[in-house]
Structure formats: structure tokens, C-alpha cells
C-alpha positions, 0 to 999 in steps of 0.5 A: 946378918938375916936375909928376908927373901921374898919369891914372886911369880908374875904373870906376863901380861903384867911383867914389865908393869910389876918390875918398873913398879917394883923399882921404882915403888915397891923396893923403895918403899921397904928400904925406906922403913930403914930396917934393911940395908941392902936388896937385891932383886935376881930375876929367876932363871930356872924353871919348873916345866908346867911353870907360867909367868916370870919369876923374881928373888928379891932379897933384903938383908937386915942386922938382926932378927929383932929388926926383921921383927920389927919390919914385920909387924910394923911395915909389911902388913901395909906394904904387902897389901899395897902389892896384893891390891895392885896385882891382886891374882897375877901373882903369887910370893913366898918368903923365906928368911936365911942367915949369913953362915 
């Protein structure tokens, strides 16, 4: 099992609008390309000291590397420029893939 982690840093002025949009757009839509299985979205507690905003895991988990592949290439280009024009310099993300040990 692959989980594709996605890090996003929201600026405050816009939080409650991401997290509504998220749930109830965003997160919607991925599960929609039927690639994952399940998500979890975490709301990151930990803190770096000159850190702004509010910060969310948002964590997708797929069968195989071939299906995250897919989701890749296929889904996220659009799915992720629908985020970057919505909230376009109000937030920042980083993805990272882990695998079930």
C-alpha cells in the first residue's frame, strides 16, 4: 500500500474557506478518480517558530505505485491547478510518497 502525502500551508486570511473547500471539493474530487482508497486530512500541530498560517497532511492511500502513476499523470495536473488558481499565493504544499512497512 502507497500513501501520497500531500503538505499544504494556508494562509489564515483564507483558512476556514480552504478547509470548507477541501472537504467538500477538493478531497471529493480526488477520491472520485477512484485511484485511492481512503484519505485522511490531520491538521498539523507542530510548529516551526517563524512559521505563518495553518498547516494540513492530507494523506491518500492507493493499491499500488502503478495506480498512483496513473493518478499522476492522468488527474493531478488538473486537479492541482484548480487548487494553485483558487488559492494562488496563499499557500504552499509538498508531497511526499511512504509505503505501508
Amino acid at each position: 500500500m502507497i500513501v501520497y502525502s500531500v503538505t499544504v500551508n494556508i494562509d489564515s486570511s483564507i483558512h476556514e474557506d480552504w478547509l470548507a473547500w477541501m472537504k467538500s471539493k477538493h478531497i471529493p474530487d480526488v477520491m472520485a478518480t477512484g485511484y485511492f482508497t481512503e484519505y485522511r486530512l490531520l491538521k498539523v500541530i507542530s510548529r516551526q517558530e517563524d512559521e505563518e498560517g495553518v498547516s494540513y497532511n492530507i494523506q491518500y492511500t492507493c493499491s499500488s505505485m502503478a495506480d498512483l502513476h496513473h493518478y499522476q499523470v492522468e488527474k493531478a495536473p488538473a486537479l492541482q491547478k484548480e487548487h494553485s488558481d483558487r488559492y494562488d499565493g496563499k499557500s504552499a504544499a509538498f508531497r511526499t510518497l511512504l509505503e505501508f512497512a
